[in-house]
Backbone as numpy.savetxt, mean C-alpha at the origin, in Angstrom:
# Nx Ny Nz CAx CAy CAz Cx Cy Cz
3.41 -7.92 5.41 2.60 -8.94 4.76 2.85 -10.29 5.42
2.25 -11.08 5.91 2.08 -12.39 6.49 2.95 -13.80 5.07
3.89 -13.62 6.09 4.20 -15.30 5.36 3.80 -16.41 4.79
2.51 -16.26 5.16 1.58 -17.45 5.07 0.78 -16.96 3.66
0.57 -15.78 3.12 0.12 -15.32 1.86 0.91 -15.94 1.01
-0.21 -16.18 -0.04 -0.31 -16.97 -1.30 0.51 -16.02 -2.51
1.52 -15.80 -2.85 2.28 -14.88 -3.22 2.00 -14.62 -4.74
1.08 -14.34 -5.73 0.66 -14.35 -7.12 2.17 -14.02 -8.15
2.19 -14.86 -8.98 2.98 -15.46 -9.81 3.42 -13.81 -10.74
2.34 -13.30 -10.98 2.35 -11.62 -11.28 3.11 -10.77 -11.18
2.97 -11.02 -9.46 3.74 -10.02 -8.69 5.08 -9.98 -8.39
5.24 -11.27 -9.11 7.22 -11.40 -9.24 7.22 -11.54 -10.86
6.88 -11.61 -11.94 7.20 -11.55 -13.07 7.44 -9.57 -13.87
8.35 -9.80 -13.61 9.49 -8.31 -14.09 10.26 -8.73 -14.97
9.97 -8.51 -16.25 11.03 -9.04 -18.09 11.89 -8.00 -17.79
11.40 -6.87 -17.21 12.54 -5.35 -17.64 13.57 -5.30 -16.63
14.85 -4.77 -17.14 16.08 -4.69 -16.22 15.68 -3.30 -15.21
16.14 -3.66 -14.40 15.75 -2.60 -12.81 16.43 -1.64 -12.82
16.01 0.11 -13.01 17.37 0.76 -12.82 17.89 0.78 -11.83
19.15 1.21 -12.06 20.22 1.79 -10.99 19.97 3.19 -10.42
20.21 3.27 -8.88 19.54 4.23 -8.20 21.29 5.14 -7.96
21.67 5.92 -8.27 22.85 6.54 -8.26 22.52 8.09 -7.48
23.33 8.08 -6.04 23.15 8.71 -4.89 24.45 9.20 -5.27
23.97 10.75 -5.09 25.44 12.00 -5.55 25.60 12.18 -4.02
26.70 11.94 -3.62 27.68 12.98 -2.60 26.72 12.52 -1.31
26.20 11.48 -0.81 24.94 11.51 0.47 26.12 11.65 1.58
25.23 12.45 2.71 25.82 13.17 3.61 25.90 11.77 4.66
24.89 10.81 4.99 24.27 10.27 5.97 24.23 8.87 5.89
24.94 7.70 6.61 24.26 6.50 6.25 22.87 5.91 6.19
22.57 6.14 7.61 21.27 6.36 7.60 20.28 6.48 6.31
20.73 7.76 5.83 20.31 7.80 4.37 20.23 6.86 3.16
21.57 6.35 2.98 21.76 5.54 2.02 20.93 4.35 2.42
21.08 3.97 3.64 20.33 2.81 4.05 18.56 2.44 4.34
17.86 3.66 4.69 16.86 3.83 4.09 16.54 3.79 2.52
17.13 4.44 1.90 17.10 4.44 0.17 17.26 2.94 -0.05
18.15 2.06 0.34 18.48 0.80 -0.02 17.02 0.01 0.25
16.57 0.48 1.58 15.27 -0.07 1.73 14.00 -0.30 0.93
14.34 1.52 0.36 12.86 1.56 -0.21 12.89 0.86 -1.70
14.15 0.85 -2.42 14.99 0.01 -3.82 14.31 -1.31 -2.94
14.36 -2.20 -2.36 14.49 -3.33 -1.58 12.88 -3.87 -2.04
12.29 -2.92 -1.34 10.57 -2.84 -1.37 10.32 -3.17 -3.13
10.67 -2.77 -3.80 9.84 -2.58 -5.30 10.94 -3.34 -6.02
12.08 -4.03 -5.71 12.74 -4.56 -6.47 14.06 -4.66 -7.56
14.60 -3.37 -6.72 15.30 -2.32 -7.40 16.76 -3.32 -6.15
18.13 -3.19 -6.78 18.85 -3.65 -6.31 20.29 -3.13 -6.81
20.82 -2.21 -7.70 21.75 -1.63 -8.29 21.63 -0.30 -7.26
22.51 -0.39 -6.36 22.67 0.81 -6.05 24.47 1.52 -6.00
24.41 2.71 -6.55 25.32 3.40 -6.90 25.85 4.67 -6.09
26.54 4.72 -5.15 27.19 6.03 -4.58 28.72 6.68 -5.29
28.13 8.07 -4.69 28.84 8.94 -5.49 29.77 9.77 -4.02
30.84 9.22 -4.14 31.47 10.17 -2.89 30.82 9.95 -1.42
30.87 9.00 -1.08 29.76 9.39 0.66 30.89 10.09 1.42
30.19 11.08 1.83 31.11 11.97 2.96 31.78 10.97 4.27
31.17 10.06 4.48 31.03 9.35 6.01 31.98 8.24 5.22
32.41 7.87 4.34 33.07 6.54 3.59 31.61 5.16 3.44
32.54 4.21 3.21 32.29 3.37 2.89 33.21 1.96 2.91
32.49 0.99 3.48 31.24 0.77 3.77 30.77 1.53 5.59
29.24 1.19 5.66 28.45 1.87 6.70 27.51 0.91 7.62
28.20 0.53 8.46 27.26 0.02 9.26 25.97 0.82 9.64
25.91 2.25 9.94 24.88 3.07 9.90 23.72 2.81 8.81
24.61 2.66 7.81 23.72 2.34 6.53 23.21 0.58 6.77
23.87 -0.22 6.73 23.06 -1.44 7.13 22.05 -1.83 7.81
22.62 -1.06 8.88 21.34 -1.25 10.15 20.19 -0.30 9.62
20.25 0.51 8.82 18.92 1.72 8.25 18.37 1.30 7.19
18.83 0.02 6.29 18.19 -0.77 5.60 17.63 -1.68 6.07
17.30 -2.13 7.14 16.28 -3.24 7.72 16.29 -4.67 6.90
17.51 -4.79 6.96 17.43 -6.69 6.23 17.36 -5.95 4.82
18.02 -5.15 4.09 17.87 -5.28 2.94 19.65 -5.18 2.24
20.35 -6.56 2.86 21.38 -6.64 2.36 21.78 -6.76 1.33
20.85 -7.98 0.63 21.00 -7.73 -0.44 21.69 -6.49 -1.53
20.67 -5.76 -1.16 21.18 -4.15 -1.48 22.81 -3.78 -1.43
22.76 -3.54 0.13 24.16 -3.27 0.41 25.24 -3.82 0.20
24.85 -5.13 0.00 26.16 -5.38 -0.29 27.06 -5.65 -1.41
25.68 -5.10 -2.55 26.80 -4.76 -4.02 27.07 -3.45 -4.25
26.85 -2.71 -3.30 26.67 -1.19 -3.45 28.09 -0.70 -3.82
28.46 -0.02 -4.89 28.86 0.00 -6.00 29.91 1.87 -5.48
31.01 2.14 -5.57 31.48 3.40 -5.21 31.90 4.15 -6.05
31.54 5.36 -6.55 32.57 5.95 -7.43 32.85 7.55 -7.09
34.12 7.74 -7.72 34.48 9.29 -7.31 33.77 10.36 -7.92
33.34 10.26 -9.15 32.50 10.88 -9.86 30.79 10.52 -10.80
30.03 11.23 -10.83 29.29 11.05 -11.21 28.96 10.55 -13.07
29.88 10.94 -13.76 30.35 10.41 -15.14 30.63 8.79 -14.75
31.81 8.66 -13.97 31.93 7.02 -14.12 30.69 6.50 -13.29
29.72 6.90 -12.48 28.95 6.52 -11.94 27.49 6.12 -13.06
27.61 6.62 -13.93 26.50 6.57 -15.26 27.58 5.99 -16.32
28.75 5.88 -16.25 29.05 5.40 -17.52 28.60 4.36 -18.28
28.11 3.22 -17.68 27.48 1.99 -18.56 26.21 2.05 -18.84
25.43 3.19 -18.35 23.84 3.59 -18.30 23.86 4.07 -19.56
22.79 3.53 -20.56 22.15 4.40 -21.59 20.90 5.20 -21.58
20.51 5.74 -20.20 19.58 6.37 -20.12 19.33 6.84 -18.57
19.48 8.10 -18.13 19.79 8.34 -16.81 18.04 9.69 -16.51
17.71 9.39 -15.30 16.65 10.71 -15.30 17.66 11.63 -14.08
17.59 12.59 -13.65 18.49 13.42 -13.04 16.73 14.35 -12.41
16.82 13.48 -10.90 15.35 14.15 -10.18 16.05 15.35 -9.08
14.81 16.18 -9.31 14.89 17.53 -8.74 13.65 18.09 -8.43
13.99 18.67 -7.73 12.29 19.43 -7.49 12.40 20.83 -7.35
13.67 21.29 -8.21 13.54 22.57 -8.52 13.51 23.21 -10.23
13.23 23.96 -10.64 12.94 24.59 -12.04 14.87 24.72 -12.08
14.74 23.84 -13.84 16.54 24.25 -13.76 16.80 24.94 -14.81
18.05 25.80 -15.32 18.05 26.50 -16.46 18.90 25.76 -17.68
18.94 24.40 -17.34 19.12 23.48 -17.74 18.21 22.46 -18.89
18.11 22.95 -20.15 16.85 22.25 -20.93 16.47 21.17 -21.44
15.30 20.73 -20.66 15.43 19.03 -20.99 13.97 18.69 -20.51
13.08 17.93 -21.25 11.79 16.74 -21.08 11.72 17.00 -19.68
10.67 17.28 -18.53 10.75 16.90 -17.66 9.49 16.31 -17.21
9.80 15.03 -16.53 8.93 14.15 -16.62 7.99 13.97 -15.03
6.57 13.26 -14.77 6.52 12.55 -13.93 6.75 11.37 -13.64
6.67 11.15 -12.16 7.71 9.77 -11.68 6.71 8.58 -12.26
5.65 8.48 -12.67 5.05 7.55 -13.50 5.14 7.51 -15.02
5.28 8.90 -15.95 5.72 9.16 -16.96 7.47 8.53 -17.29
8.01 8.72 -16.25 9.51 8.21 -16.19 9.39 6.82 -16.10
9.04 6.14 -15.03 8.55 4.54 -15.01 8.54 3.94 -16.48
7.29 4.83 -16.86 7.04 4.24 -18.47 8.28 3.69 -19.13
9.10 5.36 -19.35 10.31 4.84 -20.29 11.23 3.90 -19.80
11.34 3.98 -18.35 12.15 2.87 -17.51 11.90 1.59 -18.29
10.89 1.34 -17.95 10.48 -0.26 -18.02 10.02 -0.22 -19.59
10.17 0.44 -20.79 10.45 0.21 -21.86 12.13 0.03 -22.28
12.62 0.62 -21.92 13.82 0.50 -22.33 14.78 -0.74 -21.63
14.14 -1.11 -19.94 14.64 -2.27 -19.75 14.06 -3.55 -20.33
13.04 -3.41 -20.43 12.50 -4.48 -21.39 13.14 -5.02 -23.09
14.03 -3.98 -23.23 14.84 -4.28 -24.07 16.64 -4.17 -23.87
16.67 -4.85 -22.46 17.97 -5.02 -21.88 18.66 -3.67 -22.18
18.02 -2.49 -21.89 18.53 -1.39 -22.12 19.03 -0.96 -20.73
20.17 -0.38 -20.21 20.51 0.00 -18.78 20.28 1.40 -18.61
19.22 1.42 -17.13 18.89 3.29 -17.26 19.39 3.36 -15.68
19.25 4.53 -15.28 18.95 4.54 -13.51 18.91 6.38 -13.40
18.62 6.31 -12.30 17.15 7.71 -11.59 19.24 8.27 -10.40
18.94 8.87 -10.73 20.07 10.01 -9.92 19.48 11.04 -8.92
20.01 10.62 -8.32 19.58 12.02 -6.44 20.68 12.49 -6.18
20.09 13.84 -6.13 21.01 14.78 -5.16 21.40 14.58 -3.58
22.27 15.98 -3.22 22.84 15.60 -2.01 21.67 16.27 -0.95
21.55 15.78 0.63 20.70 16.28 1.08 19.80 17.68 1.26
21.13 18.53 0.94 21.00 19.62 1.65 20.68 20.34 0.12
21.11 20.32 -0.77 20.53 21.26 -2.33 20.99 20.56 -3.25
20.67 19.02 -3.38 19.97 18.19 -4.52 21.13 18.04 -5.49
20.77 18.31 -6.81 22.15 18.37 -7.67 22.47 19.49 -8.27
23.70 19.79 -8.79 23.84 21.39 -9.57 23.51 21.20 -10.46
23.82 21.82 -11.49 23.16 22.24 -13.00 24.06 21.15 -13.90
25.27 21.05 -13.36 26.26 20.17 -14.67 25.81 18.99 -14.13
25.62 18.44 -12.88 25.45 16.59 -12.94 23.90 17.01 -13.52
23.03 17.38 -13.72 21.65 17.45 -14.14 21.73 17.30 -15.96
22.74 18.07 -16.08 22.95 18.31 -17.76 23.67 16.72 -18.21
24.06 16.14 -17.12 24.87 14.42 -17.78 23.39 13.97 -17.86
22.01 13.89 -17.38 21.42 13.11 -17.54 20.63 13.37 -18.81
19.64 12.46 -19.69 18.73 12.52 -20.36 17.28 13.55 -20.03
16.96 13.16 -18.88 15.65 13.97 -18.84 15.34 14.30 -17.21
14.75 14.99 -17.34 14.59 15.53 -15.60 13.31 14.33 -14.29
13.30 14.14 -13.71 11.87 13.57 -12.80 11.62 14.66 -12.19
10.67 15.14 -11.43 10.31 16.00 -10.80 8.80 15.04 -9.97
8.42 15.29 -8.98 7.12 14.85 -8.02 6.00 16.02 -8.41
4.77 15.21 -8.35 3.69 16.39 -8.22 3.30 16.59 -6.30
4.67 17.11 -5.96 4.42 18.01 -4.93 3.93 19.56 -4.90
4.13 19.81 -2.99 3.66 21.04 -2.82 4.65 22.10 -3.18
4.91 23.10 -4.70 5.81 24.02 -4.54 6.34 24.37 -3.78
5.46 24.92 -2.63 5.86 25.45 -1.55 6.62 24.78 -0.11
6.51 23.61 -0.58 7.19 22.67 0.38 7.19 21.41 -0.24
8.40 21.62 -0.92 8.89 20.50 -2.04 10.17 19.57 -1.87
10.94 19.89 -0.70 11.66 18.96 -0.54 11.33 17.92 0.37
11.91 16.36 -0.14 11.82 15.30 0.64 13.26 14.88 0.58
13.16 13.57 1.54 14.32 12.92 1.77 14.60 12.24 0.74
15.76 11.64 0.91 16.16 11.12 -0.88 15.81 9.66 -0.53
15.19 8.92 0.70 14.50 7.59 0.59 12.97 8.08 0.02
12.43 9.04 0.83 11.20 9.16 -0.08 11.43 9.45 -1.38
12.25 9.80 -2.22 12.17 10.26 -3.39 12.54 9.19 -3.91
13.51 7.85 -3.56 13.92 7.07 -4.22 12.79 5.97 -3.96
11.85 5.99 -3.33 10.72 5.01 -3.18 9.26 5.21 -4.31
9.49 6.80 -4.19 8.22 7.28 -5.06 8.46 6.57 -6.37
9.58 7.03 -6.94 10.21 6.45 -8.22 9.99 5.06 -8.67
10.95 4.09 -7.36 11.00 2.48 -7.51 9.36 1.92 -7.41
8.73 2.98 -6.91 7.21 2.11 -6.29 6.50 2.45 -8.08
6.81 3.63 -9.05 6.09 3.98 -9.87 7.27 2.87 -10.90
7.50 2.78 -11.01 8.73 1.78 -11.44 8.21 0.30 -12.19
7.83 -0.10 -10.19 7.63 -1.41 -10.31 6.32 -1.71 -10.87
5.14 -0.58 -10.74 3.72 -1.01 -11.06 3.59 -0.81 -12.56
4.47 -0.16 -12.65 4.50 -0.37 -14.41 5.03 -1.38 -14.88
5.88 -1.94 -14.04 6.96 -2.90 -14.88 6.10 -4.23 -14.63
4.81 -4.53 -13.42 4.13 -5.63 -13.00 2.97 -5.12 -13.45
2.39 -3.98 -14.48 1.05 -3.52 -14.68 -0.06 -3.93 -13.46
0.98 -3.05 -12.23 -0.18 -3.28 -11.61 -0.30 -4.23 -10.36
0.18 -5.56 -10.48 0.06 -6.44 -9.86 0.33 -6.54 -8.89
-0.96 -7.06 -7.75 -0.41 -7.53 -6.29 -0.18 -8.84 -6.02
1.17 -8.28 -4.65 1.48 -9.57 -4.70 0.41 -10.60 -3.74
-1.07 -10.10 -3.95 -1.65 -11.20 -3.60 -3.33 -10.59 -3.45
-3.90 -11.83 -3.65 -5.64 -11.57 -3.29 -6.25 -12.32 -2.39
-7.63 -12.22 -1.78 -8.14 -12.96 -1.11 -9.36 -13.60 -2.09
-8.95 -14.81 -2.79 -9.49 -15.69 -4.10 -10.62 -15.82 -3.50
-11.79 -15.35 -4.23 -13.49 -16.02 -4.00 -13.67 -17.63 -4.54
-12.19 -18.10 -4.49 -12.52 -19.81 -4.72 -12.32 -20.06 -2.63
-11.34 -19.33 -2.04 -11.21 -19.99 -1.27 -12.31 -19.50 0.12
-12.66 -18.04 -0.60 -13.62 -17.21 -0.03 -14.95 -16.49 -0.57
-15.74 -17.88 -1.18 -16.71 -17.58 -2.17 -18.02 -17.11 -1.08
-18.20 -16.05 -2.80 -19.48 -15.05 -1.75 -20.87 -15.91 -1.70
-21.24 -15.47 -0.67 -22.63 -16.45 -0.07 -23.67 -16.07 -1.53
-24.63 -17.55 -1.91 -25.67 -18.08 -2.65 -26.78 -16.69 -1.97
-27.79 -15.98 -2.70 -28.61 -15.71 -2.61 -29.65 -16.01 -1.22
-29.92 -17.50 -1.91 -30.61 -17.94 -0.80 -30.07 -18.53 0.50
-29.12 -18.04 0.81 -28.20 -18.61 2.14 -28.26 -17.47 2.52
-28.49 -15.72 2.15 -28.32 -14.51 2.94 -29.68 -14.63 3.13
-30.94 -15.40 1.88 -32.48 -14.66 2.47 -32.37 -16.09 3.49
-31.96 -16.57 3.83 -32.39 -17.60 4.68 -31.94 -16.85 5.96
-30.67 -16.25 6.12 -29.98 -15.62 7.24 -30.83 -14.42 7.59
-31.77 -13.68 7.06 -32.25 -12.26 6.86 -33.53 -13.33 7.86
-33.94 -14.47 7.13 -35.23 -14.65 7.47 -35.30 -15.05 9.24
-33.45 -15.68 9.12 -33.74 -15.93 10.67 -33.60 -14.90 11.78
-32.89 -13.83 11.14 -32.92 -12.58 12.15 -34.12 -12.22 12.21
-34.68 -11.74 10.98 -35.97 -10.92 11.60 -36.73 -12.20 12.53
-37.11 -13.36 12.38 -37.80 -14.19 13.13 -37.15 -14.31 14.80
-35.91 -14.33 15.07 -35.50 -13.96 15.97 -35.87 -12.44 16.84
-35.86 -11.17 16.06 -36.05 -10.02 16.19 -37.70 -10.25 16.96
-38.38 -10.33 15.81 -39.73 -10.63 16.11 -40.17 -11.20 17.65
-39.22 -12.22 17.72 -39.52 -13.05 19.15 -39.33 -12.04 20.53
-38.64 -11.23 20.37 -38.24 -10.13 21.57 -39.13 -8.64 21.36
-39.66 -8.73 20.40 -40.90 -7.74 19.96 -39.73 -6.42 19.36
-38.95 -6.41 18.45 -37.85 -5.66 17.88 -38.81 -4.36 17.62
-39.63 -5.14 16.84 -40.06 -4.09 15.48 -41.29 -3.91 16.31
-40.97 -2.42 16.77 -42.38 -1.52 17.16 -42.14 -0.07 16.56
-43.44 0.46 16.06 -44.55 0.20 16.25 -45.14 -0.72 15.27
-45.68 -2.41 15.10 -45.67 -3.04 13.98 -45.71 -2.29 12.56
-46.16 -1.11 12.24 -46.49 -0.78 11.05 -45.00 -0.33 10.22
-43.76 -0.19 11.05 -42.68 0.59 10.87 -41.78 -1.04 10.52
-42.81 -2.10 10.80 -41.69 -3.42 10.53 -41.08 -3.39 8.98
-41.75 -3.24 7.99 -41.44 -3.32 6.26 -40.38 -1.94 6.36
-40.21 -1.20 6.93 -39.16 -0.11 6.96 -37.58 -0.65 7.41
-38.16 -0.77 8.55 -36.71 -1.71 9.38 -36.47 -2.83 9.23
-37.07 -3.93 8.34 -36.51 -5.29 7.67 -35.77 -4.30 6.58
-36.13 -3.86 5.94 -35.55 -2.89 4.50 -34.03 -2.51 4.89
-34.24 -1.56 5.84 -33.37 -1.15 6.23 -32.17 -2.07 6.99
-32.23 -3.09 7.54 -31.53 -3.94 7.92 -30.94 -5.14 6.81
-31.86 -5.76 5.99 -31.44 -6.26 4.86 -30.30 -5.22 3.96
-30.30 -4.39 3.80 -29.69 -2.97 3.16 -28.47 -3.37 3.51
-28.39 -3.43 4.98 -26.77 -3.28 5.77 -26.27 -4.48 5.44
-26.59 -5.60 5.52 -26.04 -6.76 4.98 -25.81 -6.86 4.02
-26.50 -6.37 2.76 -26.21 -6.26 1.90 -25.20 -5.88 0.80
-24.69 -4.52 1.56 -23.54 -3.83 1.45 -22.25 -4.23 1.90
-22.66 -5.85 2.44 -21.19 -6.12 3.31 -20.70 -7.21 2.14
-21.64 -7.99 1.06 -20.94 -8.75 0.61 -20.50 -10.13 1.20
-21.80 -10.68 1.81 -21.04 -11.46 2.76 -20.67 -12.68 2.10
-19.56 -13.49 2.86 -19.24 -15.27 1.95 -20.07 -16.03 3.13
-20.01 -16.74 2.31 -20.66 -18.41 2.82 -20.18 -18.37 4.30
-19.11 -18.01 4.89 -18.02 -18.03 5.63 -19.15 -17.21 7.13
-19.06 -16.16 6.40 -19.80 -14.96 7.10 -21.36 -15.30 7.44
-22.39 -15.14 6.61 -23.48 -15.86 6.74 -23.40 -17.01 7.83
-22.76 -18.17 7.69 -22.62 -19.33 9.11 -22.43 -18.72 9.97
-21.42 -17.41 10.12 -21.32 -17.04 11.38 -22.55 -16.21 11.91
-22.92 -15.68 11.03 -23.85 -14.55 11.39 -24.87 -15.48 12.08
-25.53 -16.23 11.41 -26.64 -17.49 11.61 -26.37 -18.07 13.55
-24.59 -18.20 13.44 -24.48 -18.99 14.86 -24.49 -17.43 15.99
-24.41 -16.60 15.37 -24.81 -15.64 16.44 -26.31 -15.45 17.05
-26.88 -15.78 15.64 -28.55 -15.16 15.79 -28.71 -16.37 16.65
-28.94 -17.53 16.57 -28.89 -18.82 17.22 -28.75 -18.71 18.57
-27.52 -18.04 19.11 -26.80 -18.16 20.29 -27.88 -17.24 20.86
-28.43 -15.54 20.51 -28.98 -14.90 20.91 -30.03 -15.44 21.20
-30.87 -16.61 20.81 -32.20 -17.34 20.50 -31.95 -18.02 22.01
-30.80 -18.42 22.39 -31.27 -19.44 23.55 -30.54 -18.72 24.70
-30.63 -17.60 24.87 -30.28 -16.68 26.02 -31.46 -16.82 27.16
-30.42 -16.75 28.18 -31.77 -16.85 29.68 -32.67 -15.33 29.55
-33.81 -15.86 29.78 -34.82 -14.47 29.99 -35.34 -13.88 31.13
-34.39 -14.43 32.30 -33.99 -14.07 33.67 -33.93 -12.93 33.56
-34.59 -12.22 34.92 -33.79 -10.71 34.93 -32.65 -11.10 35.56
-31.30 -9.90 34.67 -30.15 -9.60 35.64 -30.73 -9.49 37.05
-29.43 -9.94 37.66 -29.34 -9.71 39.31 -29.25 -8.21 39.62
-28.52 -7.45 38.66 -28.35 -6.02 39.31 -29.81 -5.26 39.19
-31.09 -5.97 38.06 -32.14 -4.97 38.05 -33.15 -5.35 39.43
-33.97 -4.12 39.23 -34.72 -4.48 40.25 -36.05 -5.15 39.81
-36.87 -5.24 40.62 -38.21 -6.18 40.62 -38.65 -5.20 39.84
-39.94 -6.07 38.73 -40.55 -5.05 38.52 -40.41 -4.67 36.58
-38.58 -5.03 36.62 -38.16 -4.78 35.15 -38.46 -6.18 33.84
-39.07 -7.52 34.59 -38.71 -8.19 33.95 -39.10 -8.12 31.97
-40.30 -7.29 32.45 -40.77 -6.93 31.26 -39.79 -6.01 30.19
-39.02 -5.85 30.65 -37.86 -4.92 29.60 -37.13 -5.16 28.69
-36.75 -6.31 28.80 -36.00 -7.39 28.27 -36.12 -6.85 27.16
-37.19 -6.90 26.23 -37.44 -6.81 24.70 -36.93 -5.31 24.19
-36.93 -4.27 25.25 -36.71 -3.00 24.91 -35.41 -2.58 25.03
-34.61 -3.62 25.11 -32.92 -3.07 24.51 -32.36 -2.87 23.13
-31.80 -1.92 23.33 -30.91 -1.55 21.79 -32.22 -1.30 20.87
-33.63 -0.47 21.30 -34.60 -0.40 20.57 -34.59 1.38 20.50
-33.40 1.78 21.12 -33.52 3.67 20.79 -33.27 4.22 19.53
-32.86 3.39 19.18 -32.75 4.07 17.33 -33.39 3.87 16.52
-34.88 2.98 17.25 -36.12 2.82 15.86 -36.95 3.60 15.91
-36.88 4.80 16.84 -37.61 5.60 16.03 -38.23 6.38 14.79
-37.18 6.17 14.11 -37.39 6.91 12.70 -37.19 5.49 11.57
């Protein structure tokens, strides 16, 4: 997104507390540091490891978060997954396998919901991932409240635990901002063209058109004004657009009616019959 965007007041107003993203046993910095990324993106900043095989801290992991220090550098260690949820009153435990484990299982927008209800009342929750290679067992699944699961492909249902921790934070945040981007292109600063500023623009093309003999065979002209008004039409143009369009038709208006040097004698009469193969119909 360009620096220079007008950043809507919306798109940073979040009342609800952010969960905590609590990573069981990750094999990979890399990993963690992507995950930190995608938390980074939607606003998510509690991140929680559980055992990293590789230790801690990870330069691997820094450099795989792309400027999202922030992140890293409260990133939080524990030996077990109990003290890793202990201050959480509400944990989802995501999987993307059927567990024999019984519990609500939710989608990652259905989960959002309760997220951002319960932080909205300074309630502390956070979303738990497994380890790369086969996710979580049955007992860290049974510490949590309720399951997440993706509406993926059964048949090819595992992702990486940054995609899984992005799907989440991204369904997260649009609930928690209903929605909101962080920005528009305002029809105050890009107001759509007056009526009569497009029939004025329509009127100078076809009069332009006309001058190079466009519209043959004359009787097919009320077809192909139609049809050309149509296309403009559909574009929505601003005030912005229209001027330009106008300084094109203009520019085309005072073109030399020289033949090119490369044609031969003979063609000057042709001139009018360019870009005229598609009026047939």
């Amino acid at each position: 997104m360009s620096k220079n965007a007008k950043i809507r007041d919306e798109a940073r107003a979040v009342s609800a507390k952010p969960p905590a993203v609590i990573l069981c046993e990750p094999q990979l910095g890399e990993n963690i540091g992507t995950a930190a990324r995608a938390m980074a993106n939607f606003g998510l900043v509690d991140l929680r490891i559980v055992n990293p095989r590789d230790g801690w801290p990870s330069e691997k992991a820094r450099a795989a978060a792309s400027r999202a220090d922030h992140v890293i550098d409260k990133v939080q260690v524990f030996d077990s997954v109990e003290a890793a949820i202990a201050d959480l009153q509400f944990v989802y435990a995501t999987t993307a396998r059927s567990r024999e484990v019984p519990k609500p299982v939710r989608g990652p927008d259905e989960a959002a919901q309760k997220a951002v209800e319960y932080g909205e009342n300074g309630h502390a929750t956070g979303y738990l991932f497994g380890r790369e290679r086969w996710g979580l067992n049955n007992e860290e699944v049974a510490l949590a409240d309720e399951i997440v699961t993706l509406p993926v492909d059964p048949d090819f249902a595992s992702l990486n635990i940054a995609q899984a921790v992005l799907v989440c934070a991204y369904e997260w945040r649009k609930t928690a901002t209903s929605g909101a981007l962080p920005f528009v292109l305002s029809e105050e600063e890009h107001p759509t063209a007056k009526k009569e500023d497009v029939l004025r623009f329509f009127e100078h093309l076809e009069g332009a058109l006309d001058s190079v003999t466009f519209f043959r065979p004359p009787e097919r002209r009320p077809h192909m004004v139609r049809t050309l008004r149509n296309i403009f039409q559909k574009a929505e143009l601003t005030e912005q657009e229209v001027r330009a369009l106008r300084g094109v038709v203009a520019s085309l208006e005072k073109r030399s009616t020289r033949p090119r040097k490369d044609r031969g004698e003979g063609n000057e009469g042709n001139e009018g019959n360019e870009g005229n193969e598609g009026n047939e119909g």
